[in-house]
C-alpha positions in Angstrom: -44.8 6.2 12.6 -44.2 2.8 11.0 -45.5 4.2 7.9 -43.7 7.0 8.1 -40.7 4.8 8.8 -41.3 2.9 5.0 -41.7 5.8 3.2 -38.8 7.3 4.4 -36.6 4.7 3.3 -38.5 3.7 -0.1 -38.0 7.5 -0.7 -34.6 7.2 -0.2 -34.2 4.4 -2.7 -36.4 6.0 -5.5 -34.4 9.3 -5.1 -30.5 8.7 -4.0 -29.7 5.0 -5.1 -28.8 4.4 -8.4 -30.1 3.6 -11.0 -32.3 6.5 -9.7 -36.2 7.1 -10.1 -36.5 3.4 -9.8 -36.8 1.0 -6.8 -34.1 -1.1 -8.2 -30.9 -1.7 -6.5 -27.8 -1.6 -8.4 -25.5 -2.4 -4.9 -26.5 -5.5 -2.6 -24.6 -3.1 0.4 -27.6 -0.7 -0.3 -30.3 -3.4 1.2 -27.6 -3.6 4.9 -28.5 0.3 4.5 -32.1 0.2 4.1 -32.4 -2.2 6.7 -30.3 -0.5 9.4 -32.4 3.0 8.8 -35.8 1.2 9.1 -35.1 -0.5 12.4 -33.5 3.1 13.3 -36.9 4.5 11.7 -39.0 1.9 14.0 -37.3 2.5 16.9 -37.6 6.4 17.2 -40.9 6.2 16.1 -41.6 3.8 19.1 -40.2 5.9 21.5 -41.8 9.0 19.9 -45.1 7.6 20.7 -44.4 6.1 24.2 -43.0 9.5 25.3 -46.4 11.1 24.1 -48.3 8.1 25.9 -46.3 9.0 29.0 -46.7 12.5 28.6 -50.6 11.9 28.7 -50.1 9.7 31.4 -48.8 12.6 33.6 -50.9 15.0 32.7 -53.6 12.6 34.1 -52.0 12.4 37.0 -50.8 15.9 37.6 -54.9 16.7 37.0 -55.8 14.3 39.6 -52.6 15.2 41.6 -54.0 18.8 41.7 -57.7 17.8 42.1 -56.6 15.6 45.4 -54.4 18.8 46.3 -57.7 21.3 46.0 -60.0 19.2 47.9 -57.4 18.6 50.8 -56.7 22.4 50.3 -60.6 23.3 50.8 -61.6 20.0 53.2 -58.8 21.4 55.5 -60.7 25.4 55.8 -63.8 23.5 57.0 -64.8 24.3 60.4 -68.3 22.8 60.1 -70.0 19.5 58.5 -71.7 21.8 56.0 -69.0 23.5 54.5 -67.4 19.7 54.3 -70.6 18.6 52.5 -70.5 21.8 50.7 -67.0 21.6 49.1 -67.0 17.6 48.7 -69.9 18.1 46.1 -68.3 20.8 44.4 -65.0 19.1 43.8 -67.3 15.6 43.1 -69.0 17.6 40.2 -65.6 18.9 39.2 -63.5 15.7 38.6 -66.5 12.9 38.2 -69.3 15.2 36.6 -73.2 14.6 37.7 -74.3 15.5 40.9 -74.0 14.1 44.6 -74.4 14.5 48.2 -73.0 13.4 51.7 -76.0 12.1 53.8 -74.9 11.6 57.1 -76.5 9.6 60.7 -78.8 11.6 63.3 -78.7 10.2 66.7 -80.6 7.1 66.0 -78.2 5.9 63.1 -80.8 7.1 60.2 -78.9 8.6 57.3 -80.6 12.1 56.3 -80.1 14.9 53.8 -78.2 17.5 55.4 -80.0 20.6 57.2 -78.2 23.3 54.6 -78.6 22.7 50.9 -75.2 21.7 49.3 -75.2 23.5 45.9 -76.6 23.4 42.5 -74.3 20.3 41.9 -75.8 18.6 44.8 -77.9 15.4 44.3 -81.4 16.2 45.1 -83.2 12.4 45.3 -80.7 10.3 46.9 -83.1 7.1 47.9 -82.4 6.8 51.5 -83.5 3.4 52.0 -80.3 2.2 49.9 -78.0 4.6 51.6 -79.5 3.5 54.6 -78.2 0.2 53.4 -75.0 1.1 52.5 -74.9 2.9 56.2 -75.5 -0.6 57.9 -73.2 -3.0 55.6 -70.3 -1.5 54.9 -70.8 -1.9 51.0 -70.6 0.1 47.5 -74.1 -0.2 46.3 -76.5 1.2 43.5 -76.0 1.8 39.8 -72.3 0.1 38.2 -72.7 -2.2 41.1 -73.7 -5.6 41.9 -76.0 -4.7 44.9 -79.1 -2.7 43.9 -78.1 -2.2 40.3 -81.2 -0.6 39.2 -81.0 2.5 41.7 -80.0 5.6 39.3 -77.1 7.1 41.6 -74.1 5.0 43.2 -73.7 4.8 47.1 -70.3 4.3 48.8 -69.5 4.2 52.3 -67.5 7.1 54.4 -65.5 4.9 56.6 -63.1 6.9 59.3 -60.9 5.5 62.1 -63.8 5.3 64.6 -66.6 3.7 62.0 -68.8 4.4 59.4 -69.3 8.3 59.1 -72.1 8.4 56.5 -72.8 8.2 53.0 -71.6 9.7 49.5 -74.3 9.5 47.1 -73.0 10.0 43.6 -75.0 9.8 40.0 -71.6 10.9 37.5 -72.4 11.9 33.7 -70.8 8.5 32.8 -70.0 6.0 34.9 -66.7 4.9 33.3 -65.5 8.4 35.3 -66.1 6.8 38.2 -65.1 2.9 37.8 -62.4 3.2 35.4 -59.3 1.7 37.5 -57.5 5.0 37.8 -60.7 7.2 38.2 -62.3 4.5 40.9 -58.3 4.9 42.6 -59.0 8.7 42.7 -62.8 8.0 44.1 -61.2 5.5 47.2 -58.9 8.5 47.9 -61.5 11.3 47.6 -63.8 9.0 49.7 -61.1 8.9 52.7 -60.1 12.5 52.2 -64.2 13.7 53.2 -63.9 10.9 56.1 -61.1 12.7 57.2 -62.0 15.6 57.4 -65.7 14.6 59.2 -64.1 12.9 61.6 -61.5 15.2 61.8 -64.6 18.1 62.6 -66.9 15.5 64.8 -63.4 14.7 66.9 -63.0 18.8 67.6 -66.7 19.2 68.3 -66.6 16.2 71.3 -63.6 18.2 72.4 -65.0 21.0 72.9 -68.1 19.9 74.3 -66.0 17.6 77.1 -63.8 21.1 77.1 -66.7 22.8 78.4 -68.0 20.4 80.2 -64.6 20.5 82.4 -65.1 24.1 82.4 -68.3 24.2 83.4 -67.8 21.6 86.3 -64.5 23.7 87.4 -66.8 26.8 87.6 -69.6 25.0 89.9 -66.9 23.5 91.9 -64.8 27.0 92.8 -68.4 28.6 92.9 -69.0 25.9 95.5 -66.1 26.4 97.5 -66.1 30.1 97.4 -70.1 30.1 98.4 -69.0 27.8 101.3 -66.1 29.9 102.3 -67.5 33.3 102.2 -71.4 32.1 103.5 -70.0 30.7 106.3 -68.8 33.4 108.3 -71.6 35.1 107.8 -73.5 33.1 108.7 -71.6 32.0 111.7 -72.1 35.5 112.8 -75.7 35.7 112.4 -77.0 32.2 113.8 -74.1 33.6 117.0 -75.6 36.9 117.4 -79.2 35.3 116.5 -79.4 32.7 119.6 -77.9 35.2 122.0 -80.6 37.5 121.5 -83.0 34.6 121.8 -81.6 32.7 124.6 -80.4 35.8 126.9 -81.9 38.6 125.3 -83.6 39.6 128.8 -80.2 39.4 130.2 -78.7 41.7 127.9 -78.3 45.4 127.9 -79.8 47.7 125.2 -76.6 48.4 124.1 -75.4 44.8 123.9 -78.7 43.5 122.1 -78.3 46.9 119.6 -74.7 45.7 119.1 -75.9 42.2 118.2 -78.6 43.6 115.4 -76.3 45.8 113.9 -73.7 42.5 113.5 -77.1 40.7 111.9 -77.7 43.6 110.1 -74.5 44.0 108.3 -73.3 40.5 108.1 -76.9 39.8 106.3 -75.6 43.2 104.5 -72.6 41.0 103.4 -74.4 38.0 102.1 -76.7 39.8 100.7 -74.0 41.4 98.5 -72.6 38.0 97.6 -75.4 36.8 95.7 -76.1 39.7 94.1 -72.5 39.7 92.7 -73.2 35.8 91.4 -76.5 36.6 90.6 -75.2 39.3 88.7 -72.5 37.0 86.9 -74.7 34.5 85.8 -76.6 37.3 84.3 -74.1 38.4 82.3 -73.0 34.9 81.4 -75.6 33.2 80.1 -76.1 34.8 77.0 -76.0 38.5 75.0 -77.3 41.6 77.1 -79.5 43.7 75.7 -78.7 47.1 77.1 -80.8 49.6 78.1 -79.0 52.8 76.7 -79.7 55.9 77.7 -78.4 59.4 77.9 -77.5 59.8 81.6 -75.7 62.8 83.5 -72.1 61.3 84.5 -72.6 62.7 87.9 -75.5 61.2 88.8 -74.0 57.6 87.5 -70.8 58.5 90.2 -73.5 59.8 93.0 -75.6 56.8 93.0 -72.7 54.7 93.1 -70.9 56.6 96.1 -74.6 56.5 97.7 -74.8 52.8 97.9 -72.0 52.5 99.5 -72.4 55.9 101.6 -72.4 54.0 104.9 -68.6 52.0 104.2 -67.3 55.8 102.7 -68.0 57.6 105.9 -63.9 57.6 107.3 -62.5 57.8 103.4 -61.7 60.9 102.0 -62.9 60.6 98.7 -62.0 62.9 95.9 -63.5 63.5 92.4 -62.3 65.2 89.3 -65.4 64.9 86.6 -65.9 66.9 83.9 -67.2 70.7 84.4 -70.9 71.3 83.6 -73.6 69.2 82.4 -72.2 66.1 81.1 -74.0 63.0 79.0 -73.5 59.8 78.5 -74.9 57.2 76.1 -75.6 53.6 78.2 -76.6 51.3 80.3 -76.7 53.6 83.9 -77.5 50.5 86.2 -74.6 48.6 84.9 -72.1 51.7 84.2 -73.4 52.4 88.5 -72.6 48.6 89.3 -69.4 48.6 87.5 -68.9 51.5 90.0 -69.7 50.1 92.7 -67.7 47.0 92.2 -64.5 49.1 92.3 -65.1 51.5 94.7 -65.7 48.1 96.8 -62.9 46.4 95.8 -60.6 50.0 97.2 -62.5 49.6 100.3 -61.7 45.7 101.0 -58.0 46.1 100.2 -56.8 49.2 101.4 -55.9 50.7 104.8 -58.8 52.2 107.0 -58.7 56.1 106.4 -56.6 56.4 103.2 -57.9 58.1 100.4 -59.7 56.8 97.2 -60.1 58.9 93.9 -62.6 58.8 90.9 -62.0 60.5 88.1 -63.9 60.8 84.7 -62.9 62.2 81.1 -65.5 62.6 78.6 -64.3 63.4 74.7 -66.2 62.9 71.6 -65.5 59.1 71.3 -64.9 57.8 74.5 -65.8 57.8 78.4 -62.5 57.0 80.6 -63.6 56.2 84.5 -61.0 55.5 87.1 -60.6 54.2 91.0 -57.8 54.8 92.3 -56.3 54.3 96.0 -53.5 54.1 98.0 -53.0 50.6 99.0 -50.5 48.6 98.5 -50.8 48.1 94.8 -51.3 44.5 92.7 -48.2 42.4 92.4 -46.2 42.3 89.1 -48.4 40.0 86.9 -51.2 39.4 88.6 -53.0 42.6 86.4 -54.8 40.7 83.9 -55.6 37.6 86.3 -57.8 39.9 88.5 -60.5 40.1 86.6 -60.7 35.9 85.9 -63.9 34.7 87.5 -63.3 33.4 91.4 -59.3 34.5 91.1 -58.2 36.1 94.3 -54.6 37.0 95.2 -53.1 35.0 98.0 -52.9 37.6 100.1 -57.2 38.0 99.9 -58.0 34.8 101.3 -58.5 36.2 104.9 -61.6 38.8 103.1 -64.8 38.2 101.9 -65.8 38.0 98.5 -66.1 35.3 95.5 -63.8 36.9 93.3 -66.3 38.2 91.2 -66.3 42.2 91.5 -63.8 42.8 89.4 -64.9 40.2 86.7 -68.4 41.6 86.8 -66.5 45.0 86.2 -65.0 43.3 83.0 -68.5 41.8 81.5 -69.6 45.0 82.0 -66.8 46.5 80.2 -67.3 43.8 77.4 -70.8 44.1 76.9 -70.3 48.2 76.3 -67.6 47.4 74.3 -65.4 48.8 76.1 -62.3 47.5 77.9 -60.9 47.5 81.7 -57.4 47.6 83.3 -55.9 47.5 86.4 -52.5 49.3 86.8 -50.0 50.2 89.6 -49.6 54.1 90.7 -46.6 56.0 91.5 -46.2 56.4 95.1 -48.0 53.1 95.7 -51.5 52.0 95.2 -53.5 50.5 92.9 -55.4 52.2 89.6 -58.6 50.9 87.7 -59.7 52.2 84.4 -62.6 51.6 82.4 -62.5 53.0 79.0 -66.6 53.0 77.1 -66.9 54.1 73.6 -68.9 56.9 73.0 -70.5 57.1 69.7 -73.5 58.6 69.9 -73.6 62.4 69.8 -75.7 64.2 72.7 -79.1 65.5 72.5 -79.1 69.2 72.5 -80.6 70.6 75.7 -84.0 70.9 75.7 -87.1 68.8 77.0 -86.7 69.3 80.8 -83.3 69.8 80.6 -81.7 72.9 82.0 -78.0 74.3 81.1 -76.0 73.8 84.0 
């Protein structure tokens, strides 16, 4: 620009000021002129070339601007400490070149790889014992440092809120990338963008395991309470009925001591069902089911379950609408029968001695549709969903027996079949349950023992 600026103004001389083609000056007024245009000249030129050095300047910036922006972008979509580790090494390799790796604390405070491989841009021979180092001080260490300057990669510390979080191994193409005053600027802020985000992923794992924890000790503690409710008139009955028999038993008539075993009898009958329904639960709670799928005939899933309770149905009308003829479903028979069962007691606890209950069944080529329905007085506005929450019982329950867990058992059921269950109000009053399967699987044609109905 300065030359530029000389030129210019000898050309001017040379070519417009007389005596022209020379670089004499006929006019002392002419040397004011010269002098004005090459301060003008000098000046533009200077500002010329600080624009451009400010226009480099921000490009810098807005690279590093949207670098910051991408890893926040990409740190903030990480659910796990791999897929942190995972995206800090590809935006490392991106901005700073070379390769590097996150090593981060086991239980006992001893840095270590991490379990998933990070990349092809990840650093594969950190030296642990100076990132171990690094881990326990506090301290930027390794090559461009003054601490351990002959290790090949440098190692900085991932400090968070609640301490040290681990270690950022990096070995960078060049290291004036990474200690250059604005590059090292853009490292600090990459460095507590990654400790963000750990910390940010270790703070929502400890909530979710004290989540659970609360979760778990609620369960045990309304299991407890409903086990201690519902057990102890049962067994009130039984110990009552149990030391009559054994105290006065000779007293007693045969009908009197036949009275007394059938109160055993069925109050063990009633216990008995109560931890098979949390027995059942637990089953279906701690982990995935495998099914045992098989093609069943629909009636004979509906007749087992109106057998097992064949006793309590003896004063209920019962009515069933199934499908006409032979008809086959694809699953799990004992839990399809249980989920039954479950509902047809659930009508027989909360309903009216002598009124009516109804099953009905309707088979197409994707779906099974089962339903319980009865004439009692019906589930109060909003409480359809909370019915089939574990241990929930409506207010108006509390007198009967039962953990609350028929109707959820009904639902895991429903769940594991992938199917769904709902529980609905009739016209006219009473209550309706139905459980909708999918059916997916076409029938076997008849054949092999089977005989067209």
């Amino acid at each position: 620009g300065l030359l530029a600026s000389l030129l210019s103004v000898a050309a001017f001389d040379f070519l417009f000021v007389p005596p022209y083609f020379t670089f004499s000056v006929a006019d002392v007024q002419y040397l004011v002129t010269f002098v004005v245009m090459l301060l003008v000249a000098f000046i533009i030129s200077q500002l010329t070339a600080n624009m451009r050095s400010q226009a480099k300047v921000a490009a810098h910036r807005e690279r590093r601007a949207g670098a910051l922006y991408g890893l926040s972008k990409d740190l903030t979509a990480c659910r796990r400490t791999e897929d942190i580790v995972g995206n800090a090494v590809r935006h490392m390799h991106a901005e700073f070149g070379g390769h590097s790796i996150i090593l981060l604390p086991d239980e006992e405070g001893r840095v270590a790889h991490p379990s998933e491989r990070a990349g092809p841009q990840a650093l594969p021979d950190a030296d642990l014992s100076v990132a171990q180092w690094v881990y326990d001080h506090g301290q930027t260490a390794g090559n461009g440092t003054d601490t351990l300057p002959g290790a090949p990669a440098t190692y900085f510390p991932l400090a968070g809120l609640s301490g040290l979080l681990g270690v950022l191994a990096i070995k960078p193409a060049n290291l004036r990338r990474v200690f250059l005053p604005e590059q090292r600027r853009l490292m600090d802020t990459f460095l507590g963008q990654i400790a963000q985000a750990l910390e940010r992923v270790r703070l929502t794992e400890e909530a979710g395991a004290a989540r659970r924890r609360m979760e778990s000790e609620s369960l045990r503690n309304s299991l407890l309470s409903a086990i201690s409710h519902d057990l102890r008139t049962p067994l009130a009955s039984i110990v009552g009925a149990a030391s009559t028999l054994a105290e006065e038993g000779a007293k007693l008539g045969d009908a009197e001591r036949t009275e007394l075993s059938r109160a055993i009898h069925e109050e063990a009958l009633r216990m008995c069902h109560l931890t098979s329904n949390i027995l059942d639960m637990a089953r279906l709670d701690t982990g995935p089911v495998h099914l045992n799928r098989q093609w069943c005939p629909l009636d004979e899933i509906v007749g087992g379950a109106l057998t097992r309770l064949g006793e309590r149905l003896k004063e209920r009308p019962v009515k069933m609408t199934l499908p006409q003829g032979l008809s086959l479903v694809f699953l799990d028979a004992a839990l399809v029968e249980q989920l039954l069962v479950n509902l047809l007691d659930n009508a027989l606890k909360y309903t009216p001695a002598g009124t009516p209950i109804e099953i009905g069944a309707e088979l197409s080529a994707f779906s099974l549709i089962l339903s319980v329905a009865d004439r009692g007085p019906g589930i109060p506005k909003g409480e359809e969903d909370k019915l089939f929450d574990k241990f929930y019982r409506l207010r108006k329950e509390e007198a009967r027996s039962g953990v609350g867990l028929g109707l959820a058992i009904c639902k895991a059921i429903a769940d594991v079949h992938g199917g769904i269950v709902q529980a609905s109000n009739r016209g006219g009053g009473g209550a309706l349950f139905r459980v909708i399967l999918p059916m997916n699987e076409t029938p076997p044609p008849l054949g092999d023992g089977q005989e067209s109905p």
